[in-house]
N, CA, C and O of each residue as an XYZ file, in Angstrom:
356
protein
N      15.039      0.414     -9.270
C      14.013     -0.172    -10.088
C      12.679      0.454     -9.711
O      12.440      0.666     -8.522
N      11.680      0.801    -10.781
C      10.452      0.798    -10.306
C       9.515      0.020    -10.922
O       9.617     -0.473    -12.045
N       8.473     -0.095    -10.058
C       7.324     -0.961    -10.292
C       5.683     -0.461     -9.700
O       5.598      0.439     -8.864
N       4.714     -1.007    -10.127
C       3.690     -0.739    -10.231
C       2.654     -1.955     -9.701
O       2.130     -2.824    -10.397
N       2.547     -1.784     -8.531
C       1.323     -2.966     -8.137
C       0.481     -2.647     -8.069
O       0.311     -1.508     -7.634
N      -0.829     -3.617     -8.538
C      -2.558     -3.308     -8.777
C      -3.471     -3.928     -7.280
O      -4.072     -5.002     -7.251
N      -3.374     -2.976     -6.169
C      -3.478     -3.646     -5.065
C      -5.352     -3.787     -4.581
O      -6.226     -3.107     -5.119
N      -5.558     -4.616     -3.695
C      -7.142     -4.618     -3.213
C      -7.223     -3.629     -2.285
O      -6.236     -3.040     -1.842
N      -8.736     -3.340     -1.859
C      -9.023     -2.803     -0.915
C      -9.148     -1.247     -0.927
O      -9.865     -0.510     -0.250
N      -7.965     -0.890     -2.187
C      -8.113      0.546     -2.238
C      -9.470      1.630     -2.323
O     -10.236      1.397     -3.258
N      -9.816      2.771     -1.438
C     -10.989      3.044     -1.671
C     -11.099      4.606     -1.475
O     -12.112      5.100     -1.968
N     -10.385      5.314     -0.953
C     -10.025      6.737     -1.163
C      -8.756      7.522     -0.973
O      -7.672      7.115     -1.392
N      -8.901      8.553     -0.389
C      -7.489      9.816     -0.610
C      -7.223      9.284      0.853
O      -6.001      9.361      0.983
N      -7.889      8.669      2.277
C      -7.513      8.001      3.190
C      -6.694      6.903      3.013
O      -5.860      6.663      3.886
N      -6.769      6.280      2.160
C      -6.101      5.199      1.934
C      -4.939      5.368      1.010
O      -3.928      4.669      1.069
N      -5.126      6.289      0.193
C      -3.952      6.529     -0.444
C      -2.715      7.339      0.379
O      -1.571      7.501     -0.047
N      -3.248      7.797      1.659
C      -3.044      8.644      2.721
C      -1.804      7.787      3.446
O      -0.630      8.157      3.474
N      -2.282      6.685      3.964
C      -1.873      6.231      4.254
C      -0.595      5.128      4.127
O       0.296      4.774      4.899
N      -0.995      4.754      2.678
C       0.142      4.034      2.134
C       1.063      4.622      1.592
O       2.211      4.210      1.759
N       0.814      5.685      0.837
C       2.022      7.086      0.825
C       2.955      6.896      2.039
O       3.869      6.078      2.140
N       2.507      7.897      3.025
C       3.223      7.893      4.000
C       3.992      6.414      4.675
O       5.193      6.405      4.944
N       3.153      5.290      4.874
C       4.242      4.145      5.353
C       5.413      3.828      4.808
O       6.496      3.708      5.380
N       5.083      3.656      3.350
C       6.019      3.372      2.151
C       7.081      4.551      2.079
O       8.264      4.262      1.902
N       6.848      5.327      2.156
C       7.632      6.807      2.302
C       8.342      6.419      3.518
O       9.495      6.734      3.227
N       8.369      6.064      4.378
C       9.201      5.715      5.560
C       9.677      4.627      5.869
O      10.148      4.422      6.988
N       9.637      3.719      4.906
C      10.518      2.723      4.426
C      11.932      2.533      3.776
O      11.897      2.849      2.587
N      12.984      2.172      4.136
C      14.113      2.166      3.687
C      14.266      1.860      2.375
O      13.655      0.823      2.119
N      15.015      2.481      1.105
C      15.069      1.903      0.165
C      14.070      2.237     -0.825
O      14.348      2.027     -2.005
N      12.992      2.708     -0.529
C      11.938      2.823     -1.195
C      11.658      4.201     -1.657
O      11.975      4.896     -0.692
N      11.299      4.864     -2.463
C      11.051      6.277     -2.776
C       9.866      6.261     -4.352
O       9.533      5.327     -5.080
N       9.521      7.679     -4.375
C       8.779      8.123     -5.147
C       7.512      7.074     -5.587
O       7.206      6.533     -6.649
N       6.921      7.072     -4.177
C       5.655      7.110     -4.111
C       4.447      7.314     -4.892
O       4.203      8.510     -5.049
N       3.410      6.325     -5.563
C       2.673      7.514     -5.735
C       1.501      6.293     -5.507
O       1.833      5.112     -5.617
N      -0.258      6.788     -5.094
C      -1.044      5.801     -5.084
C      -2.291      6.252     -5.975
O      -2.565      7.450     -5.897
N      -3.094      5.457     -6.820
C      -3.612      5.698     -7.648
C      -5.351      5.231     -7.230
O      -5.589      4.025     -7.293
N      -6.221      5.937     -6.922
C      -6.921      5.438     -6.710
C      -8.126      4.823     -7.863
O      -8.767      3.772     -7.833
N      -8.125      5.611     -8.560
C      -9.097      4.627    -10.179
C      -8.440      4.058    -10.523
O      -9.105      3.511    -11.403
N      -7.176      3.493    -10.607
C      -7.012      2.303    -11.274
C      -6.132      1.235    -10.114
O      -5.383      0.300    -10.397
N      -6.524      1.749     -8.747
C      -5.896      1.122     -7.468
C      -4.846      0.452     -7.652
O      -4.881     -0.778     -7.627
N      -3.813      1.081     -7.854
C      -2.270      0.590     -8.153
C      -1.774      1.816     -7.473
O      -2.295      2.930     -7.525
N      -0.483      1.398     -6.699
C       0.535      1.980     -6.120
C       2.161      1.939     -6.666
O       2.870      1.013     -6.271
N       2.666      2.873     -7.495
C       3.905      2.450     -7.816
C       4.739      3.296     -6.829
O       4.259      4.255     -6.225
N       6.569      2.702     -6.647
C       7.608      3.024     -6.061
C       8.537      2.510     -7.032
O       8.429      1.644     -7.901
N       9.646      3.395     -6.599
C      11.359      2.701     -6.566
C      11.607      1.865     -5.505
O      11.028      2.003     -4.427
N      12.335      1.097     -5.699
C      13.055      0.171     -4.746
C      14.250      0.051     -5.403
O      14.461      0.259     -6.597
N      15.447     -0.489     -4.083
C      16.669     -0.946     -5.002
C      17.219     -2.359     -4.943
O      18.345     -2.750     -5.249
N      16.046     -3.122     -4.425
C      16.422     -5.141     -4.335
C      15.073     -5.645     -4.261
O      14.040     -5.024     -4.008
N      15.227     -6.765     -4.498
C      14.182     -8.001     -4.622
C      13.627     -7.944     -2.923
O      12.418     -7.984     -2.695
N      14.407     -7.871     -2.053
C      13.706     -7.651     -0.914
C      13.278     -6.642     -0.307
O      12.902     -6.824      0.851
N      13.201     -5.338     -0.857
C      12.645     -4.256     -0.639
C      11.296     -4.768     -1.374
O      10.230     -4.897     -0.770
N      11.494     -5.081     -2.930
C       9.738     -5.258     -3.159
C       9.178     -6.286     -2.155
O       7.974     -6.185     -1.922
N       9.753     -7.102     -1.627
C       8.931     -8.194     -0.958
C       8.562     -7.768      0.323
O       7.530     -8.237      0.802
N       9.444     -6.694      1.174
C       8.758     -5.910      2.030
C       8.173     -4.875      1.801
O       7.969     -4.141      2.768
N       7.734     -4.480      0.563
C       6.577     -3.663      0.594
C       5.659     -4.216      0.370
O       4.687     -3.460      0.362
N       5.273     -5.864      0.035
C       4.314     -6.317     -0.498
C       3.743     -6.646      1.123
O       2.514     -6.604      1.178
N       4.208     -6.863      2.024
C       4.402     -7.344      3.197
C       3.890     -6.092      4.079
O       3.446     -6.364      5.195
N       3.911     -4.931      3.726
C       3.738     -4.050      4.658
C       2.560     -3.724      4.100
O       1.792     -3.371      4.995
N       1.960     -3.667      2.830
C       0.441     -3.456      1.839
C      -0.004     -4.600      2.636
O      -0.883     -4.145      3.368
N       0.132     -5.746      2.857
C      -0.909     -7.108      3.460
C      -1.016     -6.533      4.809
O      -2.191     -6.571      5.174
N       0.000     -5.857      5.953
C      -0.303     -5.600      6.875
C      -1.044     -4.562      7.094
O      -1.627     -4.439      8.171
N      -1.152     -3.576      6.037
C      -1.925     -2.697      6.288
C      -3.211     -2.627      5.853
O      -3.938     -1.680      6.152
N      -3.636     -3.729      5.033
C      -4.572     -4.097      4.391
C      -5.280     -4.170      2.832
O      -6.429     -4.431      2.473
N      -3.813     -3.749      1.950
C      -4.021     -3.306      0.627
C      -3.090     -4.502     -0.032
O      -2.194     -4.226     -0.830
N      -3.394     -5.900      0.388
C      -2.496     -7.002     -0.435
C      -2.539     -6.622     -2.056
O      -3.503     -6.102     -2.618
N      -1.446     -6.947     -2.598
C      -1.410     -7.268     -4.227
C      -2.581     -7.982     -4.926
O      -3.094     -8.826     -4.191
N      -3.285     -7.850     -6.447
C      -4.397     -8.412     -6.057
C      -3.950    -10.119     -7.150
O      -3.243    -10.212     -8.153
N      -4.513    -10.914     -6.591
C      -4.275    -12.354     -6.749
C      -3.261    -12.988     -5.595
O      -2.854    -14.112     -5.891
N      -2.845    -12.525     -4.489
C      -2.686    -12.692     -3.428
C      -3.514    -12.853     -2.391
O      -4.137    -11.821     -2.141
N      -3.856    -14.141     -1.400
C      -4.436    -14.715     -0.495
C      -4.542    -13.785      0.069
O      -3.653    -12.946     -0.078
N      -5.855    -13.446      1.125
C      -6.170    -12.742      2.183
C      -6.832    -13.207      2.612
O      -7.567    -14.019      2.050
N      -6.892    -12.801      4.224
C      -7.996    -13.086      5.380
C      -8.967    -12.078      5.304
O      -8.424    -11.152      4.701
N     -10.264    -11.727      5.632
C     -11.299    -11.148      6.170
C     -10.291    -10.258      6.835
O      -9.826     -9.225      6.352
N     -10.034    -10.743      7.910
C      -9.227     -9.122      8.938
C      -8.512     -9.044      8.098
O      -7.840     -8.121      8.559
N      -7.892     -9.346      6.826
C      -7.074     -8.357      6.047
C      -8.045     -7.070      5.561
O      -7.400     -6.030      5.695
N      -9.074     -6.880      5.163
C     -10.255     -6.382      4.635
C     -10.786     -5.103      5.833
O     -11.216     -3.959      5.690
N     -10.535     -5.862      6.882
C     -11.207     -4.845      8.360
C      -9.843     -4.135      8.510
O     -10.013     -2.942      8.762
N      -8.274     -4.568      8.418
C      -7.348     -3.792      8.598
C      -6.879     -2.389      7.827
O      -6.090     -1.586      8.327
N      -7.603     -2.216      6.314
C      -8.115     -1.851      5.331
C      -8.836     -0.456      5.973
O      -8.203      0.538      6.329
N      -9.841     -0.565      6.016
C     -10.925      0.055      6.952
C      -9.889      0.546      8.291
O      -9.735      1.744      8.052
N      -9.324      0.324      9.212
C      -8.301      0.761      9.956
C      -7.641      2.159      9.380
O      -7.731      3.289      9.859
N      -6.970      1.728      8.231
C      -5.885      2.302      7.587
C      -6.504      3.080      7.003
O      -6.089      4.182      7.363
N      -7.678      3.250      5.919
C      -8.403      4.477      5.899
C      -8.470      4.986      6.984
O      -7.600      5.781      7.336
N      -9.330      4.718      7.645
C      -9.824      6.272      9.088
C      -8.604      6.615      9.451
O      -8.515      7.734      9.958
N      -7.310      5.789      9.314
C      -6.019      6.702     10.243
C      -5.848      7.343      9.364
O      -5.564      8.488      9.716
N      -5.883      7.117      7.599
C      -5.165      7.740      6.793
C      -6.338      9.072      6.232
O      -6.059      9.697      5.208
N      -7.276      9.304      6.809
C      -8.571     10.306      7.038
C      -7.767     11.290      7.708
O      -7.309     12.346      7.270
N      -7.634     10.544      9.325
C      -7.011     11.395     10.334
C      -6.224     12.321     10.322
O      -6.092     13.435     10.829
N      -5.520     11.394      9.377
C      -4.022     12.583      8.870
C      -3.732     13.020      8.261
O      -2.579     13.402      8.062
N      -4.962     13.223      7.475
C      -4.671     14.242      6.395
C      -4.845     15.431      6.114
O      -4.413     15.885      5.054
């Protein structure tokens, strides 16, 4: 299956940097892609709990789904995940 989530926080090629690559190293999950003008990230998955752990691994990294609850340090974890996803690119 694929799908298309419209996530927060998104803010450059660092961040798209980054969620590429996690999601990419996730089981189950493939063809990647992150969009930064219209801040949506789509994948394949092949179960209901693959999407729910990718929604799960976007909150940990700081790019929750948007109409999904967040904390402040969700926002600073964000900021994290850019500069690593800077780093490595």
């Amino acid at each position: 299956m694929k799908t298309i989530l419209k996530i927060q926080n998104l803010k450059c090629g660092g961040c798209a940097n980054i969620i590429t690559n996690k999601l990419s190293d996730s089981e189950n999950i493939s063809d990647v892609t992150v969009d930064n003008e219209n801040d949506t990230v789509s994948f394949s998955y092949i179960n209901e709990d693959d999407l729910l752990n990718t929604k799960t691994t976007l909150t940990k990294l700081g790019y929750p789904v948007i109409g999904d609850k967040y904390a402040l340090t969700t926002k600073a974890k964000s900021l994290v995940s850019c500069a690593l996803g800077r780093l490595n690119n």
